[in-house]
C-alpha positions, 0 to 999 in steps of 0.5 A: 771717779765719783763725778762720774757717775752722773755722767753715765745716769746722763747717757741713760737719761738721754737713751731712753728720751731718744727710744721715745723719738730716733733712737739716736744719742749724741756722746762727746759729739757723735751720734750713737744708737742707743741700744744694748749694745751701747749700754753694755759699752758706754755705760756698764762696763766703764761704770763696774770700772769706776765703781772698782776703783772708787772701792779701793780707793776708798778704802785706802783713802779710809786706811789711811785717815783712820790708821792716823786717828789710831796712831795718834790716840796710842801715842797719846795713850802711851805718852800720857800713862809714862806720865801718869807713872811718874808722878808722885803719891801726893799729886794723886792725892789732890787730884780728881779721879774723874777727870784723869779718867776723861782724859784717857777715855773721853778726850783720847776718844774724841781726839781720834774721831777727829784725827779719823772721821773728822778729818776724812769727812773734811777732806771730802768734802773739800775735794768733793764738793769742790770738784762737784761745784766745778763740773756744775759750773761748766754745765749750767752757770746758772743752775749752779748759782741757785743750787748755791744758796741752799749750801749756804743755808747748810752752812749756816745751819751747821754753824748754828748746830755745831756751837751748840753741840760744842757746849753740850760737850763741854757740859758732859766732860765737866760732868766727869770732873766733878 
């Protein structure tokens, strides 16, 4: 429903350079006058339509992946506390506080972002991206190819960032360790 929106910016486009010469639009081969009336029809009504539809969808899309996260890190949390009350008073002993602490707070905390947020940004980014790239490649094969080189640059870009980010992260959790 996302792809579109640049559907309809097009009709726009093509209505307001045809106002400058015939005041004609052609959509899916018919030649159409670009008035109000075709504005309300063709452009504002089916775009309220899509704009509807990508709301709850994203929002259960969000419902679905985020409500995971959650799930996960309360079974996780349980799970490791029903752990934690079975162990003896000589493992607390020997134990560092901290990092028992990193685990239920720190490191639950990252597993739900990424269960939640990390995945949902994956998924769109996969189906989205990927079906962006399609409906480019079927209107300009060309214009595709260029607009590729700067995603490969952003590739490599976030690559670069993410391995850096990894070690800072593991810096701040043996912090809590020690």
């Amino acid at each position: 429903m996302q792809l579109k929106v640049p559907e309809f910016y097009k009709y726009v486009v093509d209505g307001v350079n045809a106002v400058a010469n015939d005041g004609q639009i052609t959509v899916n081969g018919v030649s159409r006058d670009f008035n109000e009336q075709f504005l309300l029809e063709e452009i504002c009504k089916p775009l309220f339509v899509v704009i509807l539809c990508m709301v709850v969808c994203r929002f259960l899309w969000r419902m679905c992946f985020f409500g995971s996260g959650i799930r996960v890190e309360t079974d996780l949390r349980s799970r490791m506390f029903d752990k934690l009350k079975g162990l003896s008073q000589n493992y607390y002993q020997h134990s560092k506080v901290g990092d028992l602490m990193s685990l239920f707070t720190n490191d639950l905390e990252t597993v739900q972002d990424c269960f939640g947020s990390g995945i949902l940004m994956l998924c769109d980014a996969v189906f989205l991206g990927g079906m962006a790239i399609v409906k480019m490649w079927e209107m300009n094969r060309t214009l595709t190819a260029f607009t590729l080189i700067p995603m490969a640059l952003l590739l490599s870009a976030s690559l670069i960032l993410s391995r850096y980010l990894t070690k800072r992260w593991q810096t701040r959790q043996e912090a809590f360790s020690a």
